[in-house]
C-alpha positions as CSV (number, residue, x, y, z in Angstrom):
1,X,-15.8,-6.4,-8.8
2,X,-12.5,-6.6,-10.6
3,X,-11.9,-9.3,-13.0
4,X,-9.3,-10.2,-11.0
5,X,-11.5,-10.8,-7.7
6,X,-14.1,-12.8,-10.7
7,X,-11.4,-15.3,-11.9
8,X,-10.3,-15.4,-8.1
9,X,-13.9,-17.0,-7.5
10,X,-13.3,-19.3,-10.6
11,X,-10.2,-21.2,-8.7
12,X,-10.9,-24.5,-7.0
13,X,-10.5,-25.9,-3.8
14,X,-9.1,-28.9,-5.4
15,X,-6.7,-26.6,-8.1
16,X,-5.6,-24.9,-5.1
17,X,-4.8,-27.9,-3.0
18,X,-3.3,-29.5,-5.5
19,X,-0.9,-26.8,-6.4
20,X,-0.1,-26.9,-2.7
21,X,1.2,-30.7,-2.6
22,X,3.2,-29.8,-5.6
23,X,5.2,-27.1,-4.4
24,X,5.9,-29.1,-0.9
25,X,2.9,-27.5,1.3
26,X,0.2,-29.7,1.0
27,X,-1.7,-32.0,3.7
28,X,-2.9,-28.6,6.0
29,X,-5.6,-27.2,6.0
30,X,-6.2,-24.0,2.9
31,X,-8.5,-21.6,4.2
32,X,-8.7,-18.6,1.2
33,X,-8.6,-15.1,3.3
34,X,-12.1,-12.6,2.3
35,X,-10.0,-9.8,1.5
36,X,-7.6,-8.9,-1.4
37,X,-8.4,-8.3,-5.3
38,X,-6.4,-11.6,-6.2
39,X,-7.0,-15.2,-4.4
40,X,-4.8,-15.7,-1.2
41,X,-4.9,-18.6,0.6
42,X,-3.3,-19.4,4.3
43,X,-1.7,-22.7,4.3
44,X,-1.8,-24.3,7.9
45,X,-0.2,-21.8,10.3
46,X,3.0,-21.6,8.3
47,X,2.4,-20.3,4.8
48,X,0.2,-18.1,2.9
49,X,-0.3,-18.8,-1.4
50,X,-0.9,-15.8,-3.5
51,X,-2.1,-16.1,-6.4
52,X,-2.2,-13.9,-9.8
53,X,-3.4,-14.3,-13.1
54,X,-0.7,-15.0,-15.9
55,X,-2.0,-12.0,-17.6
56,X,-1.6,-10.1,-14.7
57,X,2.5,-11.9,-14.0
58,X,4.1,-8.6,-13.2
59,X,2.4,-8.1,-10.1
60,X,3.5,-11.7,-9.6
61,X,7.0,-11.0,-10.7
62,X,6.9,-7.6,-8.5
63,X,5.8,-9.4,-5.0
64,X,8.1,-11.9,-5.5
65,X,11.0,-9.9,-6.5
66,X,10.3,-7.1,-3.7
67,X,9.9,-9.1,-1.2
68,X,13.3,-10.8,-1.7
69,X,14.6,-7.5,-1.8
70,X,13.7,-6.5,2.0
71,X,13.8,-9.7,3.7
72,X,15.2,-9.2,7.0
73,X,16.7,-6.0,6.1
74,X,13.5,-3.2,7.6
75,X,12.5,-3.0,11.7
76,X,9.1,-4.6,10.8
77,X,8.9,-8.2,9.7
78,X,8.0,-8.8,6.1
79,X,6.6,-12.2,4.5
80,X,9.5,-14.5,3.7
81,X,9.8,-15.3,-0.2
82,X,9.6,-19.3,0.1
83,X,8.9,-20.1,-4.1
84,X,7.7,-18.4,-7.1
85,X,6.4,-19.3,-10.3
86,X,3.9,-20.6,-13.0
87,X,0.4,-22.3,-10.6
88,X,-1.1,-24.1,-13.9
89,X,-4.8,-23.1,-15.5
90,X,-3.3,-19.9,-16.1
91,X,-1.8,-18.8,-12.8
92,X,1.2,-17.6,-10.9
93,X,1.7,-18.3,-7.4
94,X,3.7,-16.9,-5.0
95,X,4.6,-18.6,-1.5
96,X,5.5,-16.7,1.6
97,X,5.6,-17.2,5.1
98,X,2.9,-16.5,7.4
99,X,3.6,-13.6,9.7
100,X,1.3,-13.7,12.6
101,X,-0.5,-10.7,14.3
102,X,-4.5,-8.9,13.8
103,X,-5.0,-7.0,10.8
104,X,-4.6,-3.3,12.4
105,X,-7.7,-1.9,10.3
106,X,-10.1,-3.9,12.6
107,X,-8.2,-3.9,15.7
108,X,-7.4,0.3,15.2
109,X,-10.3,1.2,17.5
110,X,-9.3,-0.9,20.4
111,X,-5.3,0.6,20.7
112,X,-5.4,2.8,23.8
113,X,-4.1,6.4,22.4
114,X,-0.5,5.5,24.1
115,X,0.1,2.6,21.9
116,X,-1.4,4.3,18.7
117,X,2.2,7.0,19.3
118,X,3.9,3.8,19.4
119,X,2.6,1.7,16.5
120,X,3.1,5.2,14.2
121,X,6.6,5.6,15.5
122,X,7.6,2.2,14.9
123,X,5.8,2.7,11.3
124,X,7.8,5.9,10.3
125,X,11.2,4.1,11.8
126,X,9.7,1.5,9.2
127,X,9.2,3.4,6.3
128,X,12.5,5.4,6.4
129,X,14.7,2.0,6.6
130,X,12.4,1.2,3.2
131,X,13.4,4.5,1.8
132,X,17.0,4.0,3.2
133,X,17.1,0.4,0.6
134,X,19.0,1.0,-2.8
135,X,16.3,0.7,-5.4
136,X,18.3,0.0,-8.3
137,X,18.6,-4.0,-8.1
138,X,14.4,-3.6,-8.5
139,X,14.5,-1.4,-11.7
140,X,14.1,-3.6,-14.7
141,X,10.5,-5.3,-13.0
142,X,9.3,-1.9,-11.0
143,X,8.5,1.3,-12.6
144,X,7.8,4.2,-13.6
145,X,11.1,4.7,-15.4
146,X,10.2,8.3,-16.0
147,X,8.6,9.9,-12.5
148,X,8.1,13.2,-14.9
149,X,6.4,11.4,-17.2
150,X,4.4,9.5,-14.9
151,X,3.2,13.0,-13.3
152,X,2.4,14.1,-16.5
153,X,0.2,11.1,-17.3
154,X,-1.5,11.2,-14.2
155,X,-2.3,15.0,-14.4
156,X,-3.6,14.4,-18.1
157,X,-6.3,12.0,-16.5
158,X,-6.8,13.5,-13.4
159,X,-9.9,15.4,-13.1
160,X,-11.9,12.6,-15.3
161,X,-11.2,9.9,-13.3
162,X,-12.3,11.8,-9.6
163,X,-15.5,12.8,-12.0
164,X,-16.1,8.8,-12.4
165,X,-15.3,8.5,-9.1
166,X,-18.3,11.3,-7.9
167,X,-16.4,13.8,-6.8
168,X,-18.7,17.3,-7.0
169,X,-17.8,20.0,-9.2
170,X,-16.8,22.4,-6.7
171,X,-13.7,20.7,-6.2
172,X,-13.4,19.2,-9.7
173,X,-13.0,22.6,-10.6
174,X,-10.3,23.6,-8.3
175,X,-7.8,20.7,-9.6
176,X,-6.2,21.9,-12.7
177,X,-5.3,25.3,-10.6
178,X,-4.5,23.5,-7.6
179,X,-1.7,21.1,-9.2
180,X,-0.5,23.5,-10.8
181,X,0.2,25.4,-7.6
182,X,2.1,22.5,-6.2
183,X,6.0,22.1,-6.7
184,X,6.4,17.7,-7.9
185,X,9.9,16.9,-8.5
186,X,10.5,15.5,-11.4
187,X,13.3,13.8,-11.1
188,X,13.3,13.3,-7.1
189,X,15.7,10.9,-5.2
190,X,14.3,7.6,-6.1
191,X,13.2,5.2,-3.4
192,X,11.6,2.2,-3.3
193,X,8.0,2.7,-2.6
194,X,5.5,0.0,-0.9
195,X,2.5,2.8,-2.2
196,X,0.3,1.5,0.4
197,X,1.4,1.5,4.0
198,X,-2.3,1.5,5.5
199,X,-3.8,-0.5,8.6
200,X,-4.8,-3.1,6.4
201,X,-1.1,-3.9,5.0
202,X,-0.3,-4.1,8.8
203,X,-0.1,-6.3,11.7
204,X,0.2,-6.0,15.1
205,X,0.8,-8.1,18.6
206,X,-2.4,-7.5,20.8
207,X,-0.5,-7.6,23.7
208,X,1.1,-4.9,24.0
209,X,0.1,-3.4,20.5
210,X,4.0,-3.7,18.8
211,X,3.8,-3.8,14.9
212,X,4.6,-7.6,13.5
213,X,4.4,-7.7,9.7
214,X,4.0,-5.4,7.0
215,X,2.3,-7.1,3.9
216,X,1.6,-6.9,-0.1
217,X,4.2,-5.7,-2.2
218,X,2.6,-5.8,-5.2
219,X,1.6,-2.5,-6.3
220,X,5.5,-1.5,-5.5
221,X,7.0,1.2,-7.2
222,X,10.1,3.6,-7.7
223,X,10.0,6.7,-6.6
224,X,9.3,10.3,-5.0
225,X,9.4,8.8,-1.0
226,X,6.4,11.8,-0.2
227,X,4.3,9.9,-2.8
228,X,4.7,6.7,0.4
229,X,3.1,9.3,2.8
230,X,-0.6,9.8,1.0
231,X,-1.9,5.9,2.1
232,X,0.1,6.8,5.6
233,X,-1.7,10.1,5.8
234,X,-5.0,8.4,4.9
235,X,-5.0,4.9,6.4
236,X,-2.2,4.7,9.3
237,X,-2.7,8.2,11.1
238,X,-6.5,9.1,9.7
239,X,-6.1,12.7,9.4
240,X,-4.7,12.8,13.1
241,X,-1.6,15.7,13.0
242,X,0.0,14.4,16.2
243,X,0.2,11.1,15.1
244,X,1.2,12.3,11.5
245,X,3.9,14.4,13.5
246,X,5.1,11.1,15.3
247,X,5.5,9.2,12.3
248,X,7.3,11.9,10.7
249,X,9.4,12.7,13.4
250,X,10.2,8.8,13.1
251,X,10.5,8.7,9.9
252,X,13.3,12.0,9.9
253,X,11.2,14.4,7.8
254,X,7.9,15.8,7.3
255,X,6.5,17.0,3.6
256,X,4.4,20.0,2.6
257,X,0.6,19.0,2.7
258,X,-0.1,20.5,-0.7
259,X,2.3,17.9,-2.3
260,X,0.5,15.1,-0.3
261,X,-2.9,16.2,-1.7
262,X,-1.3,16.5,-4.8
263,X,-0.1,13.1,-4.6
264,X,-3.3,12.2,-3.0
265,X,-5.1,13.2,-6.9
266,X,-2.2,11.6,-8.7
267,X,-2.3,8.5,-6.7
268,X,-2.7,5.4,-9.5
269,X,-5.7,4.2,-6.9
270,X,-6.9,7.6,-5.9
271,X,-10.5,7.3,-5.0
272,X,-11.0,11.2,-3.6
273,X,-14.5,10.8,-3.2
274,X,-14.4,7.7,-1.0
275,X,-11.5,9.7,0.8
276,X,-13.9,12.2,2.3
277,X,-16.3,9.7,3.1
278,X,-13.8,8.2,5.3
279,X,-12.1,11.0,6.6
280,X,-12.7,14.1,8.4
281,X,-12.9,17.1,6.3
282,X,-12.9,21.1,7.3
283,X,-15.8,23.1,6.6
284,X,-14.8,24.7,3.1
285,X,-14.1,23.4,0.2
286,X,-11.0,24.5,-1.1
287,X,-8.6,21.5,-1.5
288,X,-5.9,23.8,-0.1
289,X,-7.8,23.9,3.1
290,X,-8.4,20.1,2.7
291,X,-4.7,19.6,2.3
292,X,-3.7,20.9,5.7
293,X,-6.7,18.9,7.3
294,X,-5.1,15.6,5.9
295,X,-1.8,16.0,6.0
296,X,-0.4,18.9,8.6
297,X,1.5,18.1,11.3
298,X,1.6,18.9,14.7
């Protein structure tokens, strides 16, 4: 458990109401949601209270500022921004709308095939109109201000932190070669980057199985818009390459699956272990091999 999800448990119902009647929301009922590494709360039917440590503020500052950013301007709803700012006993909050819909992570395995083409069309139609946004006006709260240097950071680490993680040595092995195989830009077209476009940031209308919210800007970034398609390749179309060739095709390009993997290890949450847990995985064990099983199209 993070310390983030401890202090979360530290927050009272009564701290948490209270906050509520001061900011204008009170008198409905607060029901705190299981999921997330920071408390989040639903207030009533129209509202939902995020909150962040103050040592932890930027993410505050990031969700609030991002989330201004795209309002009403991507083909998938996002939360309205509806107040920002310091909670008390050491908290930011952040107020957004509710946006209404089942969390597509549960509800994946009951979408009929038919509406899975849709929901991953209307997702790559969704990411490119987030990729289409001029990132600039986010720059002095999102970073990395040097994508080369970021690279270069995360390569440093890289083969440590997938040890910590469990991954076997087999492929440990193969990661200092295999990055250095792949062409990163280094300087790339910056975009701005939601980092984690997966069923769980997603909701959807069961009847009929349209997409109607996407959710938690925090972990935003700027940058390379392939390093955007390593939670889609993961968590939207699961290693399917028809539904990864939909939401390309949606989306108006597709990427090279050794920079995805490459990402993939780069990836500031990159858990590859857990990955192959998860996901389906061909029979050798080169990550080259692994690359096209995750990430190729079709």
């Amino acid at each position: 458990m993070s310390p983030d999800q401890e202090a979360g448990r530290a927050v009272s119902r009564a701290a948490v109401e209270e906050l509520c009647r001061r900011i204008g929301v009170g008198g409905v009922p607060v029901v705190r949601f299981s999921e997330g590494s920071v408390p989040v709360y639903a207030v009533g039917d129209a509202h939902v209270l995020k909150l962040f440590p103050e040592a932890d503020g930027r993410h505050a500052r990031v969700e609030e500022r991002v989330l201004a950013h795209v309002q009403g301007r991507l083909p998938v709803p996002t939360p309205r921004l509806c107040g920002a700012g310091p909670g008390g006993d050491g908290w930011r909050f952040v107020l957004m709308s509710r946006l209404h819909g089942e969390d597509l992570a549960p509800a994946w395995g009951r979408v009929p095939r038919r509406h899975r083409e849709r929901i991953v069309t209307e997702a790559g139609e969704m990411l490119g109109a987030l990729h289409a946004l001029d990132p600039e006006p986010l720059a002095d709260v999102l970073g990395p201000a040097d994508w080369g240097g970021f690279l270069d950071r995360q390569t440093a680490g890289v083969v440590e932190r997938q040890r910590e993680r469990g991954l076997a040595d087999a492929r440990l092995e193969q990661i200092p070669d295999f990055l250095a195989s792949v062409r990163l830009p280094r300087a790339p077209r910056p975009v701005l980057l939601h980092t984690e476009v997966m069923r769980q940031h997603l909701l959807a209308d069961a009847d009929g199985w349209r997409l109607t919210g996407l959710i938690d800007f925090e972990p935003a970034m700027i940058g390379d818009p392939a390093y955007d398609f390593v939670a889609v390749g993961l968590f939207v179309t699961g290693g399917d390459p028809r539904l990864l060739g939909r939401l390309s095709k949606a989306y108006g390009r597709t990427f090279d699956p050794s920079v995805l993997l490459a990402y993939t290890l780069l990836h500031v949450y990159s858990d590859l272990p857990w990955y192959l847990r998860e996901m389906p995985a061909p029979a050798g064990e080169t990550l080259p091999a692994l690359a096209e099983a995750w990430f190729g199209v079709a």
